[in-house]
C-alpha positions, -999 to 999 in steps of 0.1 A, spaced: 0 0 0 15 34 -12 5 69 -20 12 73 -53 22 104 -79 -10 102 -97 -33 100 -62 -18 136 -58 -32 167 -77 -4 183 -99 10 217 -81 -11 237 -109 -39 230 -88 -27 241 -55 -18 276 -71 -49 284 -67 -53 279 -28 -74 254 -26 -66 224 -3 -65 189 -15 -78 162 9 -74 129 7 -76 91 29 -54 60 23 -66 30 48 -68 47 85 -54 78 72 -67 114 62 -45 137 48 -44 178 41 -25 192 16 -23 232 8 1 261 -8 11 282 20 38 313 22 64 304 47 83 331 73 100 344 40 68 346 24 81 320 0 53 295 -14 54 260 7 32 231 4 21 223 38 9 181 45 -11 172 75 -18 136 86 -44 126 112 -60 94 119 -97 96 112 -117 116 127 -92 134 153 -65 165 144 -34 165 122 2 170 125 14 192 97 48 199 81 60 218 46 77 212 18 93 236 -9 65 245 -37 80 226 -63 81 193 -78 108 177 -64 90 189 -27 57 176 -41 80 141 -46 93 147 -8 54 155 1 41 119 -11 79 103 2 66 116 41 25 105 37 37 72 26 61 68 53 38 84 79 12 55 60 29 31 85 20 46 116 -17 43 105 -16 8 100 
């Protein structure tokens, strides 16, 4: 069980602020473009387990962070097992 590229909306779509939201087994995740402390674009990825809160981290917004994105919610997969 993964999180693959094509489960994930291309980063055209987050450009226009809209969050993505997603599930894969026991877990839900969040994903949005935010501006970080240099007001530089991030995407930020929450996990939670359904139906409580998330932890959230970012990711630089471009592709290779969209890769890293999907690398951490398939990793974080495993604790949702």
């Amino acid at each position: 069980m993964q999180i693959k590229d094509t489960d994930i909306y291309k980063l055209n779509y987050f450009t226009y602020n809209r969050a993505f939201t997603g599930s894969y087994g026991n877990m839900r995740y969040r994903l949005i473009r935010k501006k970080d402390e240099e007001e530089e674009a991030v995407l930020s990825a929450a996990v939670y387990p359904q139906p409580y809160c998330w932890g959230e981290t970012e990711f630089p917004f471009t592709e290779e962070g969209r890769t890293g994105m999907i690398e951490w919610l398939n990793q974080k997969l495993s604790e949702f097992k």
